[in-house]
C-alpha positions as CSV (number, residue, x, y, z in Angstrom):
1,X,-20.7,-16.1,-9.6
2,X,-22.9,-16.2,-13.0
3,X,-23.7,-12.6,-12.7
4,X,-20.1,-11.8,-11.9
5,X,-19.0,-13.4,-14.9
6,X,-21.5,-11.7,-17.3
7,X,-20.3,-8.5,-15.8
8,X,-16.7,-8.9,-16.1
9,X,-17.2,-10.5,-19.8
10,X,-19.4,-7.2,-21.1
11,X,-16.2,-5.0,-19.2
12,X,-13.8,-7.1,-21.7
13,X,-16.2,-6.7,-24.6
14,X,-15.8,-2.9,-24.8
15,X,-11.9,-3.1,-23.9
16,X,-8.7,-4.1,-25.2
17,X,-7.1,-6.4,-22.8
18,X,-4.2,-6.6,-25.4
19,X,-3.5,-3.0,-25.6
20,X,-0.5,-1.5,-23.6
21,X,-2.4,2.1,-22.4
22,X,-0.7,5.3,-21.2
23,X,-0.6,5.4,-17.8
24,X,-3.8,8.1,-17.6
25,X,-5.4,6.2,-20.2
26,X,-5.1,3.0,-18.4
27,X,-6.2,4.9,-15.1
28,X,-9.5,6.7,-16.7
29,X,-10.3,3.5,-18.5
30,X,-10.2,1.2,-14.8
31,X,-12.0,3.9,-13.5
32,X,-14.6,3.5,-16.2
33,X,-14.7,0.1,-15.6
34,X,-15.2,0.1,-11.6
35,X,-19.5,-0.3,-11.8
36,X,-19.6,-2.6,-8.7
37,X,-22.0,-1.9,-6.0
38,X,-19.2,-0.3,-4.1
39,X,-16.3,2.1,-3.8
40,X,-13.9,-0.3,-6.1
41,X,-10.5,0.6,-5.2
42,X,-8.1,1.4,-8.2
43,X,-5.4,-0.2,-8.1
44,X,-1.5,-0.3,-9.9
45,X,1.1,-3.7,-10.0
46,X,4.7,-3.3,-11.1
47,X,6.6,-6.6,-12.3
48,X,10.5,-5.5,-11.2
49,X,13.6,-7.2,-12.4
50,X,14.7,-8.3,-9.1
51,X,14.9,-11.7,-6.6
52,X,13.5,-10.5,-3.4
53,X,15.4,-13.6,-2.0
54,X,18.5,-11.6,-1.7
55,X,18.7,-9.1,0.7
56,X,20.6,-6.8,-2.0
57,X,17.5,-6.5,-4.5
58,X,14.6,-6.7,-1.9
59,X,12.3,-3.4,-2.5
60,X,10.7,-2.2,0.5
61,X,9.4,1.3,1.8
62,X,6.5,3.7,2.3
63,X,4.4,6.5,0.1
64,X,2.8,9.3,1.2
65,X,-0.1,9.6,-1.5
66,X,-0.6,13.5,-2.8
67,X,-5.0,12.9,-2.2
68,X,-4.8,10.0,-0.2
69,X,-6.5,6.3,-0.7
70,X,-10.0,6.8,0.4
71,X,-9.4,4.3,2.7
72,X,-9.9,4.7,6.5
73,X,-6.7,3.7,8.4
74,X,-6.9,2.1,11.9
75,X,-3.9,2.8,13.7
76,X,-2.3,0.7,16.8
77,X,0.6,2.8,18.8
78,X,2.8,0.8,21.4
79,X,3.7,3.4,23.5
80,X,3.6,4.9,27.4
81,X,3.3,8.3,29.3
82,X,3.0,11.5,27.3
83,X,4.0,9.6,24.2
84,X,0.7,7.4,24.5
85,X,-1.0,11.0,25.4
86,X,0.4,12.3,21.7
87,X,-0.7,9.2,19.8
88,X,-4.3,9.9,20.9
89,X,-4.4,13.4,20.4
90,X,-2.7,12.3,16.8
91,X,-6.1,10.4,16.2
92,X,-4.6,6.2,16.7
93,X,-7.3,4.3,17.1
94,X,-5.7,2.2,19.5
95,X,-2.9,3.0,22.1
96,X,-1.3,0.5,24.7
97,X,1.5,-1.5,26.3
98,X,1.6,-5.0,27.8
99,X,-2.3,-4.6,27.6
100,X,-2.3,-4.2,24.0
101,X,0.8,-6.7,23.5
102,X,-1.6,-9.2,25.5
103,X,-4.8,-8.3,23.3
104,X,-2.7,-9.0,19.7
105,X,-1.3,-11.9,21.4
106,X,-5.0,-13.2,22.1
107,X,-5.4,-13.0,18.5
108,X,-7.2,-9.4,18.2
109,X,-5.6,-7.3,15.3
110,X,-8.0,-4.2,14.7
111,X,-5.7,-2.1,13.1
112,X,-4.2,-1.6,9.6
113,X,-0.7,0.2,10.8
114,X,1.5,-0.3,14.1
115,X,3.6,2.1,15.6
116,X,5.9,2.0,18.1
117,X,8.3,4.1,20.2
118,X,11.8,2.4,20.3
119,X,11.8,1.9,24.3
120,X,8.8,-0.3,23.2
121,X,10.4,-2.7,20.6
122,X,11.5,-5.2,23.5
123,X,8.0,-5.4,24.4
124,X,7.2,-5.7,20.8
125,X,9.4,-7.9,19.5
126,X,7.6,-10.4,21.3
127,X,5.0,-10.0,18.9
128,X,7.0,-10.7,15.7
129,X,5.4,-14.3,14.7
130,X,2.1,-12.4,14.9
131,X,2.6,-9.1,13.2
132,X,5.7,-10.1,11.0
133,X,3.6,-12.4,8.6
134,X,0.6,-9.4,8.4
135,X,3.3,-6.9,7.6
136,X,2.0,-4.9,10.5
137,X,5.5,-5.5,12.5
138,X,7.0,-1.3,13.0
139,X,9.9,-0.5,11.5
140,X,12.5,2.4,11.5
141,X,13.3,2.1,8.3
142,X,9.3,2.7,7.8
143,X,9.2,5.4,10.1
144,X,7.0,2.9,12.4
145,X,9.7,2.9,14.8
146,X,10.0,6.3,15.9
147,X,9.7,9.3,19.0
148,X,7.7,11.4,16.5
149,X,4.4,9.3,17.0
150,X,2.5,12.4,16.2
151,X,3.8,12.5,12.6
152,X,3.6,8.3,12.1
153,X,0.4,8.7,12.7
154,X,-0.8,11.6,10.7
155,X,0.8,10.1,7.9
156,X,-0.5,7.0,8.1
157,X,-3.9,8.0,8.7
158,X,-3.3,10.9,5.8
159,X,-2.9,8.1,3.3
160,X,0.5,6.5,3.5
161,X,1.1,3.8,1.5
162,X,3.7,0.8,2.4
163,X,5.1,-1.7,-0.1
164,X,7.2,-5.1,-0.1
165,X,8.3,-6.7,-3.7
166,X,6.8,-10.2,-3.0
167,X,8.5,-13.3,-4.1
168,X,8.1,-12.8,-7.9
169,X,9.4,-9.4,-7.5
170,X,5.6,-7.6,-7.8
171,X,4.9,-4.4,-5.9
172,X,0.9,-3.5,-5.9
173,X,-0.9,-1.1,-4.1
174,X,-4.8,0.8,-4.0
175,X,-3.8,4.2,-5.2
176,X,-7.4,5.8,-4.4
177,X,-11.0,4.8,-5.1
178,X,-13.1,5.1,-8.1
179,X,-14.9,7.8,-6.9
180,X,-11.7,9.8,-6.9
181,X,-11.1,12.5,-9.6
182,X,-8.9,10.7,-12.8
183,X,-6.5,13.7,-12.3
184,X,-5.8,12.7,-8.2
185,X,-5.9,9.0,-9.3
186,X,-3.1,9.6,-11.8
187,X,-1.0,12.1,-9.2
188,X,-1.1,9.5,-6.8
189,X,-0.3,6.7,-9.0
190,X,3.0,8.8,-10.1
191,X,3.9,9.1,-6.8
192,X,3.9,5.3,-6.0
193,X,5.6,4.8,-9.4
194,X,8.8,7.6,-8.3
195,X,8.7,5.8,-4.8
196,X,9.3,2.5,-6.7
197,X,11.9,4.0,-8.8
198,X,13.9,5.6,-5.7
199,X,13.7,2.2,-4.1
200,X,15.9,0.2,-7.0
201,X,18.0,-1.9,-5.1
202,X,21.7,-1.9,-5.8
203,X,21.5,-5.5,-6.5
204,X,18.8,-4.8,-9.4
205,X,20.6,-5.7,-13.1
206,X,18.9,-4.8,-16.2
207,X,15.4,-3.6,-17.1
208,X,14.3,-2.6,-13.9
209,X,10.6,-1.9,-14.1
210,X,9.5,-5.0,-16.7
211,X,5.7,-5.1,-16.8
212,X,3.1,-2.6,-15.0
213,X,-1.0,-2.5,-15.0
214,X,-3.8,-1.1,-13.2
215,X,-7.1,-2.5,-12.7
216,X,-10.4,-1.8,-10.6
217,X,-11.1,-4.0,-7.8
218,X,-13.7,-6.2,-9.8
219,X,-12.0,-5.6,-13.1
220,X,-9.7,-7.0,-15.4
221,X,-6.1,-5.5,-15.1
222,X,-5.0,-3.4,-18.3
223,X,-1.7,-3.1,-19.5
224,X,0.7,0.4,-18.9
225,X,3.1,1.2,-21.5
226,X,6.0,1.6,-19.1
227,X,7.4,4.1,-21.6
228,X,4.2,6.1,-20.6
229,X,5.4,6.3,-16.9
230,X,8.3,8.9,-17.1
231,X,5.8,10.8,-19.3
C-alpha cells in the first residue's frame, strides 16, 4: 500500500487535479498517467441530473465502441437447436439450456454477457435473483433478448459497451486500455458520451450532463470540461 501511495502522490505532483481538461486533454493526460504493471484500463464517469428511482429518468442502454475495449468478452447464449449451432459458430464461449441454467444456478458465472433467444426467457427467468444483481440478466431492449444471436454476439465480443445510471445518477465505463492509440481512446470515448446523450430520459429536468471525468485504473480521476464534449 506504501508503494501505491508514493506512486499515486508523484502522478498528483505533476497534475492538476483542480483543472477541468478538454476531453482529449483529459484522455492523453490519464493515459500518461496509467504506469502500473499492467494494461490500466481508461476509463470515463458522467454525473447526470437524474433520480434513477423513477422509472421516467432511469438511463440504460448499450454502445458499440468504434476500436473496441481491449477487453476479452466471455459470452453465455441460452439457446437450443440451430440457434445454439449459430451462437458457437458466432464465437460464445459458452452455449446451453437447462444444463447451463443448472450450472449458473450452482453458482458458476464464467461469462461477462448473456444472451438469450426469447423461447428461452421462461427457462431464464428462473435465473433472475442470480443474474439480475450482476447485470448479466438479457434484455430486448439490450438486444440480449433476440433470434439474431449471431449479431448479439459479435457485438458483444467486438466491444459493446452496456450502461445503468446507478443510484446517484453516475454512468461509468472502460473505454479502451492504455495501450490504445489517444486518437481511438478519444473516438471511443465520444461515442459513449453521444450514447449517453441519446439516452436522456424524458423525465430528465435541467442540466443534464453535470460533472464528467476520466481516469486510469490506478490513477486519480481528472476533471472534463463538459463544454469540451460537444467539441
Amino acid at each position: 500500500m506504501a508503494k501505491q501511495g508514493k506512486r499515486l502522490r508523484k502522478i498528483a505532483e505533476g497534475t492538476d487535479l483542480e483543472k477541468n481538461y478538454a476531453l482529449a486533454e483529459a484522455i492523453a493526460t490519464a493515459k500518461a498517467n496509467a504506469n502500473a504493471k499492467f494494461d490500466e484500463t481508461i476509463e470515463i464517469s458522467m454525473n447526470l441530473g437524474i433520480d434513477p428511482r423513477h422509472a421516467d429518468q432511469m438511463v440504460r442502454g448499450v454502445v458499440g465502441l468504434p476500436n473496441g475495449t481491449g477487453k476479452t468478452v466471455r459470452v453465455a447464449v441460452f439457446a437450443r437447436g440451430p440457434k445454439a449451432d449459430e451462437a458457437r459458430a458466432a464465437g460464445a464461449d459458452i452455449v446451453g439450456a437447462e444444463d447451463l441454467m443448472e450450472t449458473v444456478q450452482g453458482g458458476t458465472m464464467d461469462f461477462d454477457r448473456c444472451i438469450a433467444t426469447p423461447d428461452m426467457m421462461g427457462l431464464v427467468g428462473r435465473l433472475g435473483k442470480v443474474l439480475g444483481p450482476r447485470g448479466l440478466m438479457p434484455n430486448p431492449k439490450l438486444g440480449t433478448v433476440t433470434m439474431d444471436v449471431k449479431g448479439a454476439v459479435s457485438a458483444a465480443k467486438a466491444g459493446q459497451v452496456e450502461f445503468r445510471a446507478e443510484k446517484a445518477g453516475i454512468v461509468h465505463a472502460g473505454i479502451g486500455k492504455a495501450s490504445f492509440e489517444s486518437e481511438k481512446l478519444l473516438e471511443n470515448a465520444k461515442a459513449f458520451v453521444d450514447a449517453i446523450q441519446r439516452a436522456r430520459p424524458t423525465g430528465a429536468k435541467g442540466t443534464y450532463v453535470k460533472k464528467v471525468a476520466v481516469s486510469s485504473s490506478m490513477g486519480p480521476g481528472l476533471k472534463v470540461d463538459v463544454a469540451s464534449l460537444s467539441a
